[in-house]
C-alpha positions as CSV (number, residue, x, y, z in Angstrom):
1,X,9.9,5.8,1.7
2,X,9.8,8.4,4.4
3,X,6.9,6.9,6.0
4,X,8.3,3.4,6.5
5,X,11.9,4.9,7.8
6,X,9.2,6.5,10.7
7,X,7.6,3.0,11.0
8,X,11.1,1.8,11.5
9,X,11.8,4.3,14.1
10,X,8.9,3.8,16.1
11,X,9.3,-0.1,15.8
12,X,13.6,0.7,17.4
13,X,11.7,3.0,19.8
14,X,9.5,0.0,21.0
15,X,12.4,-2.3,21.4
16,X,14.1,0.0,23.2
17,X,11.5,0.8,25.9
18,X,10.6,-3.1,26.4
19,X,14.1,-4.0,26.8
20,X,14.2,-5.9,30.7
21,X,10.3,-5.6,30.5
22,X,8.7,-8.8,32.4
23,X,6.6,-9.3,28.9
24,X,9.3,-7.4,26.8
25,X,10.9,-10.3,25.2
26,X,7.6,-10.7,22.6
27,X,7.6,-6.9,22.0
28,X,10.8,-6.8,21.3
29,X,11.3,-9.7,19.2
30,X,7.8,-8.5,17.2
31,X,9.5,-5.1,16.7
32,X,12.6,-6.1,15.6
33,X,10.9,-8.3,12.9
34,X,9.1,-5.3,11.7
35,X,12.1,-2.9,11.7
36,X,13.8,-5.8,9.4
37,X,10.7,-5.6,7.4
38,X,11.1,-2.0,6.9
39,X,14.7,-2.1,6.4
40,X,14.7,-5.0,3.8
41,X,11.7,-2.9,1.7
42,X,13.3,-0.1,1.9
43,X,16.4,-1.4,0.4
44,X,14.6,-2.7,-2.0
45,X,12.6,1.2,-3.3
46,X,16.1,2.6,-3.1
47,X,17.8,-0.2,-5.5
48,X,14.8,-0.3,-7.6
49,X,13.7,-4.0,-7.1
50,X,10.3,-4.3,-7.3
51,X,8.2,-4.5,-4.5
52,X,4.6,-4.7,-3.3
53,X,2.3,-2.9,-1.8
54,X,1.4,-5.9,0.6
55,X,5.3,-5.9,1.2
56,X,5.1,-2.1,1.9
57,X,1.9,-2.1,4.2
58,X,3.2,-5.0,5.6
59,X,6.8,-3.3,6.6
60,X,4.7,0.1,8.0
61,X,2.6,-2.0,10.6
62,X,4.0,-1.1,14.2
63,X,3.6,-3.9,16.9
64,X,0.7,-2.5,19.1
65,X,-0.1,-5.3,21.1
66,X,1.7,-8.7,22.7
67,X,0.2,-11.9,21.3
């Protein structure tokens, strides 16, 4: 669990540095799907729903790259 709260981190840091970017509107809206993935997985190990491990690996990817 600690490792996807850091993935969450990093994907709030990235939407906080491309804020007002020229090309920061699809890093931002990439990063804030992916700290909801985190978030909604994480909620899910700490009420003991079950989830996958496509769900988890999925929820720890970090935007890296605009599309």
């Amino acid at each position: 669990m600690e490792r996807l709260e850091q993935a969450k981190a990093l994907d709030d840091e990235k939407w906080r540095n491309n804020l007002g970017s020229e090309d920061g509107n699809w890093v931002t809206l990439l990063c804030d799907i992916q700290a909801r993935r985190a978030t909604r997985v994480i909620k899910k190990l700490e009420t003991g729903e079950p989830v996958s491990w496509f769900e988890i690996n999925d929820a720890m990817t970090t935007p890296d790259e605009i599309p």
